[in-house]
C-alpha positions in Angstrom: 16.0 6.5 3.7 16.6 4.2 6.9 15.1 0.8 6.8 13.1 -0.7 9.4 14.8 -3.2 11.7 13.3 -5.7 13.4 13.0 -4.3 16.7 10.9 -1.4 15.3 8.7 -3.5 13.7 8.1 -5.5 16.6 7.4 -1.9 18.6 4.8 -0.9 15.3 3.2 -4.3 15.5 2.6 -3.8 19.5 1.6 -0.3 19.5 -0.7 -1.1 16.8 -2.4 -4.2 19.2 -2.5 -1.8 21.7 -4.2 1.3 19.9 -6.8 -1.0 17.6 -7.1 -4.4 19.3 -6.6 -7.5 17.6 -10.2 -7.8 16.2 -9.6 -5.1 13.9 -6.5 -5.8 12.8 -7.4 -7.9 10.1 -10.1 -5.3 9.1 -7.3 -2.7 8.7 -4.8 -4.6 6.6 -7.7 -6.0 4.4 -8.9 -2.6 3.7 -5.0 -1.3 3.4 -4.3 -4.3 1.0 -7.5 -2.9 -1.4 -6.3 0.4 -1.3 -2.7 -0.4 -2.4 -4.4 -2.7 -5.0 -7.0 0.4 -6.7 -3.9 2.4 -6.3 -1.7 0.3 -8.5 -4.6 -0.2 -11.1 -5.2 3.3 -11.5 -1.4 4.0 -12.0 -0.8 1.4 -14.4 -3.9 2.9 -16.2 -2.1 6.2 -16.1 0.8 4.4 -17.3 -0.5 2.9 -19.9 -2.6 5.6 -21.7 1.0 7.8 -21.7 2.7 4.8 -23.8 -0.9 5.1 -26.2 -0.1 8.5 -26.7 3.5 8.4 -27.3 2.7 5.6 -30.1 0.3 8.1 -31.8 2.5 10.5 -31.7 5.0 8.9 -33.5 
């Protein structure tokens, strides 16, 4: 999978000004950051009630 370079993150950043304005910005990656956040403690949650049953399986 291609990385992205510079020059397209500059083009995401400014398309992204353009589309939602730089008042809700802020807004956005707040509520993005949250997400990623419940996502990761719900996996690891996941994660560790499969190593739980693999011990009392044992």
């Amino acid at each position: 999978m291609p990385t992205i370079g510079p020059g397209s993150f500059i083009l995401i950043v400014v398309v992204a000004l353009l589309i939602f304005g730089p008042k809700k910005l802020p807004e956005l990656g707040k509520a993005a950051g949250n997400t990623l956040r419940e996502f990761k403690n719900a996996t690891k949650g996941l994660a560790d009630d499969d190593t739980d049953k693999k011990k009392e399986n044992q």
